[in-house]
Structure formats: C-alpha cells, structure tokens
N, C-alpha and C positions, 0 to 999 in steps of 0.2 A: 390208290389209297381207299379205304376202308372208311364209309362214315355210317355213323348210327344218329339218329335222331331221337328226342325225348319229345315231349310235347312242348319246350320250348327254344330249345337248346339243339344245337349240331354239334357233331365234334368229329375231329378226323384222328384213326388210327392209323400210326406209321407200319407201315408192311416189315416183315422181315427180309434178311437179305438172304439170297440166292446160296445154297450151299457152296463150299470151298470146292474147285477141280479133285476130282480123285477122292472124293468124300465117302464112297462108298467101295473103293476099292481096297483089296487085301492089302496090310502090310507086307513090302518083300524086304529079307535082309541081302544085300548086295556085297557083304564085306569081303567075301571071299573071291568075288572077281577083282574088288579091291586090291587087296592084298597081293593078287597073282600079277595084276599089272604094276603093279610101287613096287614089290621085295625085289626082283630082277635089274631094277632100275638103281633100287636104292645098293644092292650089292656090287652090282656095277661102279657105283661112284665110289664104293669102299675100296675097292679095288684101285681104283686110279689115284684115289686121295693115298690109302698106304704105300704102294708105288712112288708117288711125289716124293712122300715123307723120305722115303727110306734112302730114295737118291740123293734128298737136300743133308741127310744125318748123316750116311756113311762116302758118298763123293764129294757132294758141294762143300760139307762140313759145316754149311751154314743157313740157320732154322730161319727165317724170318718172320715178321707180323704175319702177315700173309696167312703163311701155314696153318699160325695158331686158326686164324679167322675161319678156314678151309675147314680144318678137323673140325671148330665147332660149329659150324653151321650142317655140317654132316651128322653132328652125333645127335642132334638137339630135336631135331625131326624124325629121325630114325627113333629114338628113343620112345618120343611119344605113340609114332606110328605103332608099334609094336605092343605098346602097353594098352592100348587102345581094344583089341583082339579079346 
C-alpha cells in the first residue's frame, strides 16, 4: 500500500488490482471452428430424429409425447445456433 504523509496526518492509498489474464492480448474470433464441429453433429441428430419420425408416422402409425419433445428440443438449439452466425 501507498502512504503519503502531510505534516500531521497519514493516510493509506489502496493499490489497484493486477490486470485481468489475457488483458493485452488480441481478440480472436473462433466461430468458425465452432460451427465446423456443432453443424455435423447437429445435422447428424436431424437425421436420426427424421428417421424416428418417419418410422413412428408411416409404420408404427403412432406419434407419441416423446417425439414432440425430441423434434423440439432439436429444433430450438439448431435454430438459435444458426442465427447466432
């Protein structure tokens, strides 16, 4: 700490704090290795989810909760991923 003296008085100055990690380094944008490792993933599971679908619509003949839950939890994160870009 930092003290100064007057001719009758002391007083202490608080220090500042130590700059943040990485404070002087360049910004990098990273989205694009993003995106190359999620879009293959994410089109993969589109695949498997319409797949499902199309078994449970035209064989099983019977949609369940499930599904709905399935398709939106797929579309909902896809959606934002993408719009994010």
């Amino acid at each position: 700490m930092l003290t100064t003296s007057s001719s009758s008085n002391s007083t202490t100055l608080p220090q500042s704090p130590p700059p943040l990690a990485g404070f002087n380094l360049p910004d990098e944008n990273h989205n694009i290795q993003l995106i190359a490792g999620t879009a293959p993933t994410t089109f993969l599971a589109l695949v498997v989810v319409a797949v499902r679908l199309w078994v449970r619509i035209t064989k099983v003949r019977s949609v369940g909760g499930d599904d709905y839950w399935i398709s939106a939890a797929l579309v909902s994160p896809s959606a934002g991923m993408y719009r994010s870009c």
